[in-house]
N, C-alpha and C positions, 0 to 999 in steps of 0.2 A: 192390447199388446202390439209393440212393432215388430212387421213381419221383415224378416232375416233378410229380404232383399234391399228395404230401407239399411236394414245392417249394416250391411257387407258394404253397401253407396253410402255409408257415410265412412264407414271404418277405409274404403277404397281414398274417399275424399282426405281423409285424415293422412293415410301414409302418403298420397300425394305430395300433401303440405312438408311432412316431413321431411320429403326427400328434397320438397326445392329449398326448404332452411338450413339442411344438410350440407345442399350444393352452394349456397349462399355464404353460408359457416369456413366451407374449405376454399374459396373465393377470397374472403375477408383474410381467412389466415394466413394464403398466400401472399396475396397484399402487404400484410403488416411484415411477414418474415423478409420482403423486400424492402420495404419501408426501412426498417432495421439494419439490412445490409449498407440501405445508401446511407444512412446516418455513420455507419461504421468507417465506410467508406472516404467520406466527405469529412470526418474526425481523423482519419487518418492523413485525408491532402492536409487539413489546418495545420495538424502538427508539424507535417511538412513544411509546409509555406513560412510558420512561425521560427523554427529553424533558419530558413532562408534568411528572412528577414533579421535575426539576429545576428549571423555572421555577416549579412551587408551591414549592419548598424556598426559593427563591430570593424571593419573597415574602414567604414565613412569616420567613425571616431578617432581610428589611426590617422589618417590622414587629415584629419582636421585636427589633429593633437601636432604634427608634424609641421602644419601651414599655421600653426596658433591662429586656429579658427575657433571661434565660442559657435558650438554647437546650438544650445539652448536659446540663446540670441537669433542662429539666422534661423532658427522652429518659427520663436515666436513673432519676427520680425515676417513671416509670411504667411502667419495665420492671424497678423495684423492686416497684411495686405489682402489678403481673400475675405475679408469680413469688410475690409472697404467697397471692395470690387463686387458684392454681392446688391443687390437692386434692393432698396428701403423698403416695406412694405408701406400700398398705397391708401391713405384714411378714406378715400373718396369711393374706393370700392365695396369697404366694408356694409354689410347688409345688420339692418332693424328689422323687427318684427313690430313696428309702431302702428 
């Protein structure tokens, strides 16, 4: 038979645990309930910014509709040039496992 004082030191050791997975538990919760804020947060600047960015486009359109500018031309005419201007990738540095 285990005598009561093995008992008590382990049932001692037990609510120990408990309370540090308790303290752990409301730790993690806090955590995520902020985690959540910032996502709320950081969804509501996007929507923001997305906003912004639509009535600047919605300008830039005017006034390229104004200056008979083709919008879509000087896009792709400078994501022609930035795909120039980008460095080729090098064969010579590529690694084998030979």
């Amino acid at each position: 038979m285990v005598g009561l004082g093995s008992t008590a030191q382990k049932l001692q050791t037990v609510a120990e645990k408990a309370e540090k997975v308790y303290e752990r538990m409301n730790k993690l919760r806090e955590e995520v309930e902020e985690t959540q804020q910032t996502v709320d947060e950081t969804k509501e600047r996007v929507g923001t910014v997305e906003d912004e960015l639509a009535e600047q486009r919605a300008v830039l359109d005017a006034i390229a509709a104004e200056y008979d500018i083709d919008v879509d031309a000087v896009a792709a005419e400078a994501h022609i040039s930035e795909a120039e201007d980008e460095p080729a990738p090098n064969e010579d540095t590529a690694t084998t496992d030979d």
